[in-house]
mmCIF file of the N, C-alpha and C atoms, coordinates in Angstrom:
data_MODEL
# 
_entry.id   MODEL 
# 
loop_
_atom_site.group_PDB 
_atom_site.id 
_atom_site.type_symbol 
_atom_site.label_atom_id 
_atom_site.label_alt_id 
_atom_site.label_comp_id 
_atom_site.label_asym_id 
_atom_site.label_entity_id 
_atom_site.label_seq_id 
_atom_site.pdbx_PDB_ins_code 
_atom_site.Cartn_x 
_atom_site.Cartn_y 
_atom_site.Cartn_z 
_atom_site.occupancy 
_atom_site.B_iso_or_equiv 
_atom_site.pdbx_formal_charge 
_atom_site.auth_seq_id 
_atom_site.auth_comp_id 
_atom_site.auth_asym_id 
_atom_site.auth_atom_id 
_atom_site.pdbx_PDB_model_num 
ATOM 1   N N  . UNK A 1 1  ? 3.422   3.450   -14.548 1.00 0.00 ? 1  UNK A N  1 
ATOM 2   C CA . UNK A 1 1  ? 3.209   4.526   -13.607 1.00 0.00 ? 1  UNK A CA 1 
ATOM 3   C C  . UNK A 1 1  ? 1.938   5.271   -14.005 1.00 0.00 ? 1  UNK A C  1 
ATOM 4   N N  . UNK A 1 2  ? 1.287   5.431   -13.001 1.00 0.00 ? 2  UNK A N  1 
ATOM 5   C CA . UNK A 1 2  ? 0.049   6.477   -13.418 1.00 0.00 ? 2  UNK A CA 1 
ATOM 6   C C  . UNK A 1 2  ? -0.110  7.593   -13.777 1.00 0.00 ? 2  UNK A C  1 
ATOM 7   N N  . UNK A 1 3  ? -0.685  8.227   -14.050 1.00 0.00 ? 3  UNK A N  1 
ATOM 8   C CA . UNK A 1 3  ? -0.503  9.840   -14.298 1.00 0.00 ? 3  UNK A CA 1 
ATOM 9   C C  . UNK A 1 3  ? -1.308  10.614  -13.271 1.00 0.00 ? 3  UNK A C  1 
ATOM 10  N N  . UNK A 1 4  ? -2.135  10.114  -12.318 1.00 0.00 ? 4  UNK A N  1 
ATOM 11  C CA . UNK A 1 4  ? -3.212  10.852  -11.708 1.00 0.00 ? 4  UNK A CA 1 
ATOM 12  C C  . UNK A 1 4  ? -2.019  10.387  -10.133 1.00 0.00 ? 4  UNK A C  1 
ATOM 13  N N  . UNK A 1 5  ? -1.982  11.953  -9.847  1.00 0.00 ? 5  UNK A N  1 
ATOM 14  C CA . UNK A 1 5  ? -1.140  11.915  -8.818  1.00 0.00 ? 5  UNK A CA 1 
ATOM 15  C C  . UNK A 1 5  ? -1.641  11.338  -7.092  1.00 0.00 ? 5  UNK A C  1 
ATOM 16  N N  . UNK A 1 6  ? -0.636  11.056  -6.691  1.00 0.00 ? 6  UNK A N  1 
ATOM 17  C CA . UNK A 1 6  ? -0.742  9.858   -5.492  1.00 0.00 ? 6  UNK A CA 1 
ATOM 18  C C  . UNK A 1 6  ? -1.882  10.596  -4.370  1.00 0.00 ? 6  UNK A C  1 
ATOM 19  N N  . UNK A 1 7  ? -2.422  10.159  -3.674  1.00 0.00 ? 7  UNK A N  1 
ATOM 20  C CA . UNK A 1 7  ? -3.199  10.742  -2.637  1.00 0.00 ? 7  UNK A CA 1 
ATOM 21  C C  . UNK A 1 7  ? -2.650  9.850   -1.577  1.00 0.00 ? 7  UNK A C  1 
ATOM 22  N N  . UNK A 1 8  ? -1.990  11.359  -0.482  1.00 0.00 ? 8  UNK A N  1 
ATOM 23  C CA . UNK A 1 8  ? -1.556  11.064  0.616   1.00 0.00 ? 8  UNK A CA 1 
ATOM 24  C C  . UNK A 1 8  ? -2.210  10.634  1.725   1.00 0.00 ? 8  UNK A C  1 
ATOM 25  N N  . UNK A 1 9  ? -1.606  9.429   2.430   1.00 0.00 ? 9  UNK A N  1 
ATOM 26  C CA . UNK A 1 9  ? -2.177  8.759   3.799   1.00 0.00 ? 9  UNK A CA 1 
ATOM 27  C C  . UNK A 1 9  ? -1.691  9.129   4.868   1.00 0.00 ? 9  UNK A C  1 
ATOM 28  N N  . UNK A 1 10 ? -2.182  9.695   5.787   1.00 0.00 ? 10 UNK A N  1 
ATOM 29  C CA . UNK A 1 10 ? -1.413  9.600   6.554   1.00 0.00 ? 10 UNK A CA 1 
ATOM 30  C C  . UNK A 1 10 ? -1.219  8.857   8.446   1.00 0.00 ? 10 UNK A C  1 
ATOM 31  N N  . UNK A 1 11 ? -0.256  8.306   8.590   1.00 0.00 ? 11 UNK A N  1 
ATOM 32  C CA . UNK A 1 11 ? -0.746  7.440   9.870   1.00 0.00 ? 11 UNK A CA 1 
ATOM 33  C C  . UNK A 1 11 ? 0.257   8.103   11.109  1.00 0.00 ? 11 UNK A C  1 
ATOM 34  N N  . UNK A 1 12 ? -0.273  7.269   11.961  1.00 0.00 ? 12 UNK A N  1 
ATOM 35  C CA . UNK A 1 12 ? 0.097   8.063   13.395  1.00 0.00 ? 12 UNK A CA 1 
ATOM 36  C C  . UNK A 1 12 ? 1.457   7.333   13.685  1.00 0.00 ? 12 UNK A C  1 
ATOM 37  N N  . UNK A 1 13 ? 1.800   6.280   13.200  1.00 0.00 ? 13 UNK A N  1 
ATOM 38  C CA . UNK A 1 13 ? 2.960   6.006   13.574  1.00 0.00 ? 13 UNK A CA 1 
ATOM 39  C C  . UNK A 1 13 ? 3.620   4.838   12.889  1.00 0.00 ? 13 UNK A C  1 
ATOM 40  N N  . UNK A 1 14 ? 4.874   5.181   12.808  1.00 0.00 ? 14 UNK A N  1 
ATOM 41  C CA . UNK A 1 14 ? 5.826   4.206   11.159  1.00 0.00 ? 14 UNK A CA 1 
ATOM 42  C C  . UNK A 1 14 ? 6.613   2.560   12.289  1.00 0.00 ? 14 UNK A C  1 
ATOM 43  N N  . UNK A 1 15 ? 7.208   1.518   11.603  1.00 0.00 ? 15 UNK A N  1 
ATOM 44  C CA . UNK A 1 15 ? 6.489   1.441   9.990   1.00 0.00 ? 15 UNK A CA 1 
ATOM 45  C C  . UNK A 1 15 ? 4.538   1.030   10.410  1.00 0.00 ? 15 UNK A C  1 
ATOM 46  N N  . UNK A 1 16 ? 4.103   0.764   9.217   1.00 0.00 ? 16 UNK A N  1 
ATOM 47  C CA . UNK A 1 16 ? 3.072   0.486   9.394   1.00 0.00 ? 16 UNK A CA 1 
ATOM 48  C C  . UNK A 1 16 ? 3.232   -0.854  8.558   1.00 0.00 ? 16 UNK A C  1 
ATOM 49  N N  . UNK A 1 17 ? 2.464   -1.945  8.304   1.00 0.00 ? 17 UNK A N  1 
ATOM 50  C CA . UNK A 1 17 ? 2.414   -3.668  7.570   1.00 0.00 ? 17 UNK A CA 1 
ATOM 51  C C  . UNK A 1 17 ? 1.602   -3.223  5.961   1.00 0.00 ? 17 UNK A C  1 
ATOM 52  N N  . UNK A 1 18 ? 1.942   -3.327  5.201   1.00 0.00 ? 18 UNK A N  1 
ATOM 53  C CA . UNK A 1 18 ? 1.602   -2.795  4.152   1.00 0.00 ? 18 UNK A CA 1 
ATOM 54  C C  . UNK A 1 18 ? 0.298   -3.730  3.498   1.00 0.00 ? 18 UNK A C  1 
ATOM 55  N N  . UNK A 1 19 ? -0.399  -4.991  4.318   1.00 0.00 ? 19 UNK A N  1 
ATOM 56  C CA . UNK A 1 19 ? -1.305  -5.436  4.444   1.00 0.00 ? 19 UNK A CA 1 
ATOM 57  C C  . UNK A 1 19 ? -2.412  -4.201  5.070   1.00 0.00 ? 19 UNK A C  1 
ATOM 58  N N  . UNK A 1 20 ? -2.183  -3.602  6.445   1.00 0.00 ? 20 UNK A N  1 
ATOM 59  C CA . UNK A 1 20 ? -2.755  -2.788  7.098   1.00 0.00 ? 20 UNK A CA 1 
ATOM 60  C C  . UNK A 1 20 ? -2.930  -1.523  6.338   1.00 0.00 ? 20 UNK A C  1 
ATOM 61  N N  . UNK A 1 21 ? -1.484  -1.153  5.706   1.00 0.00 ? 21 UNK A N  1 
ATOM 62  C CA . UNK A 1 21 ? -2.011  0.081   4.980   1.00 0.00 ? 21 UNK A CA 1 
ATOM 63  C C  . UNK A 1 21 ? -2.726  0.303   3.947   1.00 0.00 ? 21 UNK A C  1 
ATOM 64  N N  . UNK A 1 22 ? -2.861  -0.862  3.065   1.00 0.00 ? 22 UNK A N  1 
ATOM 65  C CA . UNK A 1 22 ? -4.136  -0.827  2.143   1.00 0.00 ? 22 UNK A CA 1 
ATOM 66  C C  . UNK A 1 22 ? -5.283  -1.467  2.365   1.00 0.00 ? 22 UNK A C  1 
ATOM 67  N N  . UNK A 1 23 ? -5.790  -1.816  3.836   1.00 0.00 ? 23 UNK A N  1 
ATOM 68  C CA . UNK A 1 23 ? -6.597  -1.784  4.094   1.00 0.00 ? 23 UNK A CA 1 
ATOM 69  C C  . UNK A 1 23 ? -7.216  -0.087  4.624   1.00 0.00 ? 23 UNK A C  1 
ATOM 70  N N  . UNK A 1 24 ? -6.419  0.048   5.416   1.00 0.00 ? 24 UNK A N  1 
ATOM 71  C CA . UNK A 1 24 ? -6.687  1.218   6.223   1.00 0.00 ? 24 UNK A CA 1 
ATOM 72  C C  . UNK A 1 24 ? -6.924  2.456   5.346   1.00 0.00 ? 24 UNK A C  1 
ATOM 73  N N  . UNK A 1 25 ? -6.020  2.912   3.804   1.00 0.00 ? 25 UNK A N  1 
ATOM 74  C CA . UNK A 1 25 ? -6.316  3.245   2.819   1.00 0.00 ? 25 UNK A CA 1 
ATOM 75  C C  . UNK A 1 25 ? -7.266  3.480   1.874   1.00 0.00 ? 25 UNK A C  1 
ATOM 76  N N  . UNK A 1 26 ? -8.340  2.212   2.210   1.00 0.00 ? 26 UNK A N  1 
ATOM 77  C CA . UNK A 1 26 ? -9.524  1.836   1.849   1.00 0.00 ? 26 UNK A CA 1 
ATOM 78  C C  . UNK A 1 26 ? -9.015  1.504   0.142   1.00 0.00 ? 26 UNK A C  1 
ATOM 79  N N  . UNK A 1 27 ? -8.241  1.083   -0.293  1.00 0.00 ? 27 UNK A N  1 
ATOM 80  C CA . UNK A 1 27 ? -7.915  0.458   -1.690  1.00 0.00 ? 27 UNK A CA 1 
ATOM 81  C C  . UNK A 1 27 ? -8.278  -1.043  -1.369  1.00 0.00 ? 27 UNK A C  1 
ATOM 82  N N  . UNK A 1 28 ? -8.855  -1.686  -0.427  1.00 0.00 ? 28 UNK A N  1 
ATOM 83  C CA . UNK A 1 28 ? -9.664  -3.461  -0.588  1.00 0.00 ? 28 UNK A CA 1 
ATOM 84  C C  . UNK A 1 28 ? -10.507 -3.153  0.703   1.00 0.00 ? 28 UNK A C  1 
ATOM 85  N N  . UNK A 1 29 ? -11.471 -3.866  0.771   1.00 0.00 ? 29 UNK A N  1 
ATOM 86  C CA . UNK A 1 29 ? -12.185 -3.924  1.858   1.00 0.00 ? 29 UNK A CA 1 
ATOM 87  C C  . UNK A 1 29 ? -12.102 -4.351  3.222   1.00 0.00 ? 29 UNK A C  1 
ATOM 88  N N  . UNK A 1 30 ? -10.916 -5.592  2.855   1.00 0.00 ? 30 UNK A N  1 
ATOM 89  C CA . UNK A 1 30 ? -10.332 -6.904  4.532   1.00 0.00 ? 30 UNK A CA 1 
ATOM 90  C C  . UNK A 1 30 ? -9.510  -6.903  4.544   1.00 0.00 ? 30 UNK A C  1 
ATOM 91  N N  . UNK A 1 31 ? -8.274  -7.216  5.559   1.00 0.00 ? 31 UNK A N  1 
ATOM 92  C CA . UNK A 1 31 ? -7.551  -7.797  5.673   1.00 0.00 ? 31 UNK A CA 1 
ATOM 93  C C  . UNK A 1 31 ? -7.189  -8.982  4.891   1.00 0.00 ? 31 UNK A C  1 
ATOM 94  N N  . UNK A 1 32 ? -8.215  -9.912  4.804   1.00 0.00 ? 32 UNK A N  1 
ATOM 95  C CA . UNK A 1 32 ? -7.925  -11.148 4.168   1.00 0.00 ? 32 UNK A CA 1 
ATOM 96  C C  . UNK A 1 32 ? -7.600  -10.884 2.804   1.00 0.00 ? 32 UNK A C  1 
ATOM 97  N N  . UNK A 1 33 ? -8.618  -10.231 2.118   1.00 0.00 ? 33 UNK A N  1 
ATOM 98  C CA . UNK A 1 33 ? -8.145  -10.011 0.620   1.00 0.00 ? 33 UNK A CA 1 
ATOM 99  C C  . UNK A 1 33 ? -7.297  -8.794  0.282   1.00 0.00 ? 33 UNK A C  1 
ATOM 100 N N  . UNK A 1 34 ? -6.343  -8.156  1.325   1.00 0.00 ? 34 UNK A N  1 
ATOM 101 C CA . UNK A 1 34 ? -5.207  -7.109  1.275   1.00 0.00 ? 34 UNK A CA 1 
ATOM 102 C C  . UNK A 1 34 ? -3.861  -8.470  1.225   1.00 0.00 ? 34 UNK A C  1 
ATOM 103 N N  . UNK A 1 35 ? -4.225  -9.160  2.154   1.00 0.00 ? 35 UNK A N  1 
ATOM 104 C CA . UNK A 1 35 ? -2.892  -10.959 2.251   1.00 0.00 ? 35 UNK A CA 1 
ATOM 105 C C  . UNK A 1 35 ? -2.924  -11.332 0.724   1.00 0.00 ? 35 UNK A C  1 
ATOM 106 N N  . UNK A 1 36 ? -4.437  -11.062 0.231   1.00 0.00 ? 36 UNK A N  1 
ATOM 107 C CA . UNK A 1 36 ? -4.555  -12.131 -1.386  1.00 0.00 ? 36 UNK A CA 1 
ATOM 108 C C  . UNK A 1 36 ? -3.754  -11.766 -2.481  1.00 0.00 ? 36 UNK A C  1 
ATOM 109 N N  . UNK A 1 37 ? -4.056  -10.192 -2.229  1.00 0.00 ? 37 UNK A N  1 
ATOM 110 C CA . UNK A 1 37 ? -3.942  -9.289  -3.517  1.00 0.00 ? 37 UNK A CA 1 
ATOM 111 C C  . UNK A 1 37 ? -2.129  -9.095  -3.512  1.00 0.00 ? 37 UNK A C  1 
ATOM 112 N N  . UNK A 1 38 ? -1.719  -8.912  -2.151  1.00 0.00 ? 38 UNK A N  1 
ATOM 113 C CA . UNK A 1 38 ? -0.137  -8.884  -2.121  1.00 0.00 ? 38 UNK A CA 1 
ATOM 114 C C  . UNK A 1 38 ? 0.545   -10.064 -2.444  1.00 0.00 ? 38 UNK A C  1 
ATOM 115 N N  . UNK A 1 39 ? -0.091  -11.457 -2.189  1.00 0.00 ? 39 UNK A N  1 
ATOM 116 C CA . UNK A 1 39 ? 1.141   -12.795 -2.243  1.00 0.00 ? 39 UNK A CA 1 
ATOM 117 C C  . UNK A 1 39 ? 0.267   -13.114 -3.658  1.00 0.00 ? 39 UNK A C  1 
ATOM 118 N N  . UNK A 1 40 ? -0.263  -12.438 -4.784  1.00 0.00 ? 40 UNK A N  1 
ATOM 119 C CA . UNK A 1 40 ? -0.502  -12.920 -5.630  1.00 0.00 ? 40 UNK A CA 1 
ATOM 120 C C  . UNK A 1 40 ? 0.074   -11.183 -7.036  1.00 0.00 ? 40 UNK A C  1 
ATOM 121 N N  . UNK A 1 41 ? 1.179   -10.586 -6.047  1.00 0.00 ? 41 UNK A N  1 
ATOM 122 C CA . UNK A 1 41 ? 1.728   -9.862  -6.912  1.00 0.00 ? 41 UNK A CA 1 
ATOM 123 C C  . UNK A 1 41 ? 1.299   -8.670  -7.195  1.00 0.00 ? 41 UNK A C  1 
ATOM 124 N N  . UNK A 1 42 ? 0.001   -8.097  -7.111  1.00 0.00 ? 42 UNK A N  1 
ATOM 125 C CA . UNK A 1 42 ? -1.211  -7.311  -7.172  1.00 0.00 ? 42 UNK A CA 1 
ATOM 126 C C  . UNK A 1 42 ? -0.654  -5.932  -6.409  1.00 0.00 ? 42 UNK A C  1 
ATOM 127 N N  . UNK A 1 43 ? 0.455   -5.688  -5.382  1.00 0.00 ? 43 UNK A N  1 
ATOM 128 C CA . UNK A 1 43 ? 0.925   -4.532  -5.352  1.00 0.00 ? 43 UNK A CA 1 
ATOM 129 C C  . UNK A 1 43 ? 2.247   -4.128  -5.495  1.00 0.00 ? 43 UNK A C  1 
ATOM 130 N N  . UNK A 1 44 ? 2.153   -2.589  -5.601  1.00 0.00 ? 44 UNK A N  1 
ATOM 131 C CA . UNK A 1 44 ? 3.582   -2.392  -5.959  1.00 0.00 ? 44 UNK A CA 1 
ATOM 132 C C  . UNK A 1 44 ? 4.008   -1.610  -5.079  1.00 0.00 ? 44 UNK A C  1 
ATOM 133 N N  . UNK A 1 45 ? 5.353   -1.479  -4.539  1.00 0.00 ? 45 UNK A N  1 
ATOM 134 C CA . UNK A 1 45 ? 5.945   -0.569  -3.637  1.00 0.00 ? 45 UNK A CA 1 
ATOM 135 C C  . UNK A 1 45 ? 6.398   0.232   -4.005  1.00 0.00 ? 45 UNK A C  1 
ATOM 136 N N  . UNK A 1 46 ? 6.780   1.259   -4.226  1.00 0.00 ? 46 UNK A N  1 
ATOM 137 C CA . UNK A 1 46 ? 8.003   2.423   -4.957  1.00 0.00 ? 46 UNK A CA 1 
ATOM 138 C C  . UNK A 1 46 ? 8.351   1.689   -5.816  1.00 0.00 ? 46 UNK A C  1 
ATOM 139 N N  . UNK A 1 47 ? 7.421   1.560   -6.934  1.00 0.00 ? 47 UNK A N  1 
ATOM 140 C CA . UNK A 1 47 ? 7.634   0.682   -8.372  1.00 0.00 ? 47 UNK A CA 1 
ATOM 141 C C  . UNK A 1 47 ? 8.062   -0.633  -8.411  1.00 0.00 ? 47 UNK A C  1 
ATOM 142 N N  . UNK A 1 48 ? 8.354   -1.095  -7.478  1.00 0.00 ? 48 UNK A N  1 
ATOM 143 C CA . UNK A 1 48 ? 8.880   -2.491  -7.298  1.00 0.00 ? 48 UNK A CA 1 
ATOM 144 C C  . UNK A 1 48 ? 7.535   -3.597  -6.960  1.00 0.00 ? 48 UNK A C  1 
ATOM 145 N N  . UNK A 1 49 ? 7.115   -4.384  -7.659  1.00 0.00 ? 49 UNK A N  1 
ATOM 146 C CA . UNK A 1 49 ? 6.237   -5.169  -7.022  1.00 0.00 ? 49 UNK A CA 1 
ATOM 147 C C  . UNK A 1 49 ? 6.754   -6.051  -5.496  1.00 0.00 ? 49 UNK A C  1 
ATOM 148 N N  . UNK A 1 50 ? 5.681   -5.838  -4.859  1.00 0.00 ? 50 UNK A N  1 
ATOM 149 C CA . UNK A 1 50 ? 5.931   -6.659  -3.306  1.00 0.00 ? 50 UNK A CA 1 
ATOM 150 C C  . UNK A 1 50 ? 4.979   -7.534  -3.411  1.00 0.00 ? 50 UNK A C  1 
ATOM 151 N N  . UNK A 1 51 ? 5.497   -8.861  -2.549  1.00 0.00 ? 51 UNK A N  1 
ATOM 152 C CA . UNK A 1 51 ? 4.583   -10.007 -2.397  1.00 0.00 ? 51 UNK A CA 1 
ATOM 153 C C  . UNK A 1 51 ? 4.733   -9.956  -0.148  1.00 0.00 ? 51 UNK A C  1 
ATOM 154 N N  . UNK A 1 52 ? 5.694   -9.429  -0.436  1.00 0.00 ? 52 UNK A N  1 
ATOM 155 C CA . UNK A 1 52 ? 5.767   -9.759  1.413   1.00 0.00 ? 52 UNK A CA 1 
ATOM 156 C C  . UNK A 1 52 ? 4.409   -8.961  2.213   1.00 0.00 ? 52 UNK A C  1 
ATOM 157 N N  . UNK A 1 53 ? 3.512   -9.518  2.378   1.00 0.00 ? 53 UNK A N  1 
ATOM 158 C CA . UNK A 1 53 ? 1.971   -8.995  3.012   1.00 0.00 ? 53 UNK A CA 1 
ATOM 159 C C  . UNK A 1 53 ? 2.488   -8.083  4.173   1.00 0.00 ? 53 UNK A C  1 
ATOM 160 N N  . UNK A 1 54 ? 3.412   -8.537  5.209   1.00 0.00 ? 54 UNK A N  1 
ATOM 161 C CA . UNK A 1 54 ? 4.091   -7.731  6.286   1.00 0.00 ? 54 UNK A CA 1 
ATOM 162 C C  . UNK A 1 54 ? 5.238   -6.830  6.367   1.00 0.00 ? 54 UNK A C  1 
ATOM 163 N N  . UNK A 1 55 ? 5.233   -6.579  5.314   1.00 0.00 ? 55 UNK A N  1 
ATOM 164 C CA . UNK A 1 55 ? 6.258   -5.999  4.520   1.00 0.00 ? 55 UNK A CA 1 
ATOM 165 C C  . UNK A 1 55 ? 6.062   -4.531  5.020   1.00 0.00 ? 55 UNK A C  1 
ATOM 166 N N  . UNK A 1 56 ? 7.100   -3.941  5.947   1.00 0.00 ? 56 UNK A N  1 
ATOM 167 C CA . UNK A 1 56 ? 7.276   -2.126  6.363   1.00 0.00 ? 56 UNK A CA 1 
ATOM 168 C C  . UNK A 1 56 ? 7.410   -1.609  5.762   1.00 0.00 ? 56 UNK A C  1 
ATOM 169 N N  . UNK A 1 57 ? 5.945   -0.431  6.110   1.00 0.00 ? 57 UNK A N  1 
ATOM 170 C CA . UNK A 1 57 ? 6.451   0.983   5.418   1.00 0.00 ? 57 UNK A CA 1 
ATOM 171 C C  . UNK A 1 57 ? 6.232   1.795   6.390   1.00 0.00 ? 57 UNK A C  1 
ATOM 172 N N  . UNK A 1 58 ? 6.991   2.827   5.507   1.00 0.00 ? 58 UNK A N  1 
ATOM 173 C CA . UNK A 1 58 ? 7.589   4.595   6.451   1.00 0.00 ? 58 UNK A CA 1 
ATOM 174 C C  . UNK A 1 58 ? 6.844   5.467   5.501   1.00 0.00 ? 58 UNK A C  1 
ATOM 175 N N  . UNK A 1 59 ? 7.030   6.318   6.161   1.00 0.00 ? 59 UNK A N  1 
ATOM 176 C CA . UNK A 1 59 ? 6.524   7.706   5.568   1.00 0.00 ? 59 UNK A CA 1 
ATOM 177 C C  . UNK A 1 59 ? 7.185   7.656   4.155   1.00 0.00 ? 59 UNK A C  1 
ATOM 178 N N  . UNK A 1 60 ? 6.761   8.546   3.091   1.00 0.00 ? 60 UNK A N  1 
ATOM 179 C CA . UNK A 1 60 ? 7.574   8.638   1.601   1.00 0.00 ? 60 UNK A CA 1 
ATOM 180 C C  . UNK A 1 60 ? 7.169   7.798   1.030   1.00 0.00 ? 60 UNK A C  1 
ATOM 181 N N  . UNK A 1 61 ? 6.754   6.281   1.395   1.00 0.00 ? 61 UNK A N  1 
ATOM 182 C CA . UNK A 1 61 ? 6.894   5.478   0.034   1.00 0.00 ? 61 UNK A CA 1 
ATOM 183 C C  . UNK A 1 61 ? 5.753   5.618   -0.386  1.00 0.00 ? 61 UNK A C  1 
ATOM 184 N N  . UNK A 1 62 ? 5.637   4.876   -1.583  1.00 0.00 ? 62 UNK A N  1 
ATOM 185 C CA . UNK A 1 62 ? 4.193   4.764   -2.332  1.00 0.00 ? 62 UNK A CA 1 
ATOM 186 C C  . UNK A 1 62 ? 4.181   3.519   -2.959  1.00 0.00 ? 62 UNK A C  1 
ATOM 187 N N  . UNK A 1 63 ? 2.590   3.323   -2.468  1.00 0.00 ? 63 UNK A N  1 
ATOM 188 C CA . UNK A 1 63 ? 1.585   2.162   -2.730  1.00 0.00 ? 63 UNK A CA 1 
ATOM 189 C C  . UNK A 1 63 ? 0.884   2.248   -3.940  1.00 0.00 ? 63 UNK A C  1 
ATOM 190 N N  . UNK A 1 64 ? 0.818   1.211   -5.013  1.00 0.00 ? 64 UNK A N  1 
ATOM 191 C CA . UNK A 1 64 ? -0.004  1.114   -5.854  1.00 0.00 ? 64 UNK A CA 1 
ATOM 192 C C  . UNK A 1 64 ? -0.790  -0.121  -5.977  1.00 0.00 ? 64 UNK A C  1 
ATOM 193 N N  . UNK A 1 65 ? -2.148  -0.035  -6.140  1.00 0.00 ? 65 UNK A N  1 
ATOM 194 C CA . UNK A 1 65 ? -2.991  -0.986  -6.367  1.00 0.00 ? 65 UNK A CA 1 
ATOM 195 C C  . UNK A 1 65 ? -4.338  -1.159  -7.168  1.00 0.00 ? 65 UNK A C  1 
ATOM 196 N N  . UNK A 1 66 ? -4.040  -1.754  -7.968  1.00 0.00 ? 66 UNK A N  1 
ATOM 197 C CA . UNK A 1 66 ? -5.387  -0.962  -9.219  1.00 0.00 ? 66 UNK A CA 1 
ATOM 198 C C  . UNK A 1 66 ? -5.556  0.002   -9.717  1.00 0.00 ? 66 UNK A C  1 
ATOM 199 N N  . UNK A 1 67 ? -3.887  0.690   -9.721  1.00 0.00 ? 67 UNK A N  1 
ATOM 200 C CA . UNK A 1 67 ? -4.395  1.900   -10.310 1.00 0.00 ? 67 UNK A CA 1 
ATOM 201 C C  . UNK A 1 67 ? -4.334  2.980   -9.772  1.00 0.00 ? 67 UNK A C  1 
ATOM 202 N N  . UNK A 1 68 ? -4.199  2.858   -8.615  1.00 0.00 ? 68 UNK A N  1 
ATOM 203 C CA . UNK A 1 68 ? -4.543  3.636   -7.772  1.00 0.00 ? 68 UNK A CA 1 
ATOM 204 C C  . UNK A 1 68 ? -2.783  3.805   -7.137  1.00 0.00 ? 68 UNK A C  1 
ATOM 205 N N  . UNK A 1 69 ? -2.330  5.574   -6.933  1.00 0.00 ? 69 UNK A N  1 
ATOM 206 C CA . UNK A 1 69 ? -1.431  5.470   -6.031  1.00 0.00 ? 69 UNK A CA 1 
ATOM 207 C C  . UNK A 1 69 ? -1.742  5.844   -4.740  1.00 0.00 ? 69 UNK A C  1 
ATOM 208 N N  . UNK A 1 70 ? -0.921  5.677   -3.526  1.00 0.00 ? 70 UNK A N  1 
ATOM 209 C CA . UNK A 1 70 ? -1.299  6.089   -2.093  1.00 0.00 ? 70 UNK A CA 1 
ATOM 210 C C  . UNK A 1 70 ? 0.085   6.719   -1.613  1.00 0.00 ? 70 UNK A C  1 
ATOM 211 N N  . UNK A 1 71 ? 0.353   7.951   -0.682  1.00 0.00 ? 71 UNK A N  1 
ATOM 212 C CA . UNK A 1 71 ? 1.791   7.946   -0.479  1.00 0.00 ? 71 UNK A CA 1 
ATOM 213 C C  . UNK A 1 71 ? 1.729   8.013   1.013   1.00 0.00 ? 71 UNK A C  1 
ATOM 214 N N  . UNK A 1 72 ? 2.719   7.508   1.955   1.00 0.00 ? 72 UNK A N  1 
ATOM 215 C CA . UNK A 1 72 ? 2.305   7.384   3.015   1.00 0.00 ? 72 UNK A CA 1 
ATOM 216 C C  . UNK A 1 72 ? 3.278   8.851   3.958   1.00 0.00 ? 72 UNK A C  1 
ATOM 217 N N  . UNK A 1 73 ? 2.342   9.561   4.646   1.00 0.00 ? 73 UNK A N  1 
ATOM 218 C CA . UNK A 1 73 ? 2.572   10.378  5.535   1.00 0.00 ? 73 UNK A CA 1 
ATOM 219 C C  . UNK A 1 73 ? 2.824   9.986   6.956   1.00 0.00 ? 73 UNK A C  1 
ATOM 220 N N  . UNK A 1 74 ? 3.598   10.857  7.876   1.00 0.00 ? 74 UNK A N  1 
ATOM 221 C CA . UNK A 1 74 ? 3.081   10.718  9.410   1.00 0.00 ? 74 UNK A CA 1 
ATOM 222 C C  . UNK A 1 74 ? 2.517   11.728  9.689   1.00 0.00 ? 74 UNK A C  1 
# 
């Protein structure tokens, strides 16, 4: 877990594809390498690593990726 607290996202409407939200997040640059970084283990959901690229999220949870946390708002 990090120590540098999460910076909130927030989107217009839930769930959102958790491919999309770390793109949209700006934590990777594409789509394509948001698919890479998830089916190769690279993020975590509310501490749980996720591989499912289409994988829903809601408001509350939190994204980690490099380090980086994200928490998602509406």
């Amino acid at each position: 877990m990090s120590d540098t607290p999460a910076r909130v996202i927030t989107i217009k409407a839930e769930p959102i594809e958790l491919c999309q939200l770390i793109k949209f997040a700006g934590l990777i640059d594409s789509g394509g390498a948001a698919k890479h970084v998830i089916s190769e283990g690279l993020v975590s959901l509310n501490g749980e690593v996720e591989t499912q690229k289409r994988k829903k999220v809601c408001a509350g949870d939190k994204v980690t990726f490099n380090g980086e946390t994200i928490e998602v708002s509406l």
